[in-house]
N, C-alpha and C positions, 0 to 999 in steps of 0.2 A: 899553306898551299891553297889556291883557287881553285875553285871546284869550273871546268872550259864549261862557255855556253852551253845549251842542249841544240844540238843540231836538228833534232829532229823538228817537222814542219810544226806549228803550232797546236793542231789539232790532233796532233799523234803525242801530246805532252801533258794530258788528260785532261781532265774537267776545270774550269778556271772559278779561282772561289767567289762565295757570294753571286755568280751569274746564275739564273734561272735554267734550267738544261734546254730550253725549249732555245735560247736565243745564244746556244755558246756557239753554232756554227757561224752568225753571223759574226760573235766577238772574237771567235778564233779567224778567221779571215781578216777581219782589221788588222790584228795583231801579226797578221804573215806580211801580210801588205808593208806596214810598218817598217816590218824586219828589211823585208827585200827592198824599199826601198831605202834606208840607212847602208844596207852593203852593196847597191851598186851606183849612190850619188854622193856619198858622206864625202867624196875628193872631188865632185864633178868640177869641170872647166863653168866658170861663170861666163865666159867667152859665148858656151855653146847652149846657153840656156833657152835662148829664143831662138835659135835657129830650126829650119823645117824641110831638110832634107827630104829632096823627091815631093816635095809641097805635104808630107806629114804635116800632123801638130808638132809642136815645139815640145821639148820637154817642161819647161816655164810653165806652158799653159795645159798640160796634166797633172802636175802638180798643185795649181791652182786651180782646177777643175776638181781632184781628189778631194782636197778640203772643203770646196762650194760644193760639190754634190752633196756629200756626207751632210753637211749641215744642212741643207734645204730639205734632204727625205727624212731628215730626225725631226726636222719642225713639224713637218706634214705629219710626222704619225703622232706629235703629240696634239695633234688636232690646232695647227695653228698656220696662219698666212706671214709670208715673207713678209718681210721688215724692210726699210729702207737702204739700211747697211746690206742687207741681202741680193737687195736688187742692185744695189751699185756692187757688190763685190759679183757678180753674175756680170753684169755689162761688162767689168775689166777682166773679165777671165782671158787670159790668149792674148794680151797690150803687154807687149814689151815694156819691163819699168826697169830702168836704171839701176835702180835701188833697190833692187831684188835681188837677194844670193838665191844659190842653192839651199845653202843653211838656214837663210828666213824661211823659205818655203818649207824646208823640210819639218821646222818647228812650230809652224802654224798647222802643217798637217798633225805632226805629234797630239798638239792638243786640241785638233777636233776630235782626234780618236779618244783622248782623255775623256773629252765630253760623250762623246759616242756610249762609250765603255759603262761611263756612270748612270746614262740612259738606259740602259741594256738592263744593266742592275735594279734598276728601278721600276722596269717593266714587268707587270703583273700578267703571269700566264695566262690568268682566265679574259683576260683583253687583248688578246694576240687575232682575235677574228673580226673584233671591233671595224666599222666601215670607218674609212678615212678617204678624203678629196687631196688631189693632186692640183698644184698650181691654180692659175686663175679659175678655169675651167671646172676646177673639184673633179675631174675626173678620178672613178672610182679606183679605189683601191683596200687594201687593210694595214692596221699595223704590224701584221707579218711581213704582207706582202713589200711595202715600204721597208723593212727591217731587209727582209731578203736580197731588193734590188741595192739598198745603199750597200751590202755586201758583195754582190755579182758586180753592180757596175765598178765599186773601185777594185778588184780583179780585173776589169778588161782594162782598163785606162791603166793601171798597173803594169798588165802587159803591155801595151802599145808604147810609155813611156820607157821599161825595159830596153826594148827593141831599138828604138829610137835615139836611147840614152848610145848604146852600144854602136847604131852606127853610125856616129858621131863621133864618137870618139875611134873610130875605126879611121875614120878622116873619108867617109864615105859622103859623099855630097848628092850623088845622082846613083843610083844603084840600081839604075833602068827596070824602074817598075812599072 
């Protein structure tokens, strides 16, 4: 007999191993993310992937935004400048590609959390106040504060793709916003 998933949110499923306590909210938030978003696109319509109902984002390009954010704030807090592969997978965020499922996406999101995750692990508490530069600019930040937002933002874009996923598939096109 299989023991059913644990329903409960992730952060109600205690402490996750080998993660530092200081940075389990941000690794248990990946890991909801994750979840929810596996149970409301693991079927989605490839049809509806670029579409932007009411001139929304697409679902396409939250998904490819989830994985380009998360990578971009992880670089920054390890004290490092976008790559070139960065900057061009940033330029195509939100371009309709052909050759995109939902399943590619959803598995390149998988394994930025992967990498996310092993970040997290690797992150020494007593550098969590450490100053860290944003983008060209360096504006300020830390690597909590980076650690926090790659958390909070993929939650909003989470929701927004939700929403979006759903009314889509509702067959809602205009829904007089």
């Amino acid at each position: 007999m299989t023991t059913p998933p644990d329903s409960r949110e992730v952060w109600l499923r205690g402490p996750l191993p080998d993660m530092p306590a200081l940075v389990q909210p941000v690794a248990h938030a990946l890991l909801q993310a994750r979840e929810e978003l596996h149970a409301a696109l693991d079927d989605f319509p490839a049809e509806l992937l670029w579409q932007q109902p009411a001139g929304v984002a697409s679902v396409g390009f939250h998904l490819q935004h989830l994985t380009g954010v998360l990578d971009r704030l992880l670089t920054y807090a390890r004290c490092q400048f976008l790559s070139e592969t960065q900057q061009a997978y940033l330029a195509a965020e939100g371009q309709a590609q052909a050759d995109l499922t939902p399943a590619a996406l959803l598995q390149a999101f998988d394994a930025q959390v992967d990498r996310a995750l092993a970040q997290l692990r690797a992150t020494d508490p007593a550098t969590l106040t450490t100053a860290r530069g944003v983008g060209r600019a360096q504006l300020p930040s830390t690597i909590i504060g980076l650690l926090t937002h790659a958390a909070e933002h993929t939650m909003r874009h989470l929701g927004q793709l939700l929403v979006t996923a759903r009314v889509l598939r509702a067959g809602i096109t205009n829904p007089g916003f």
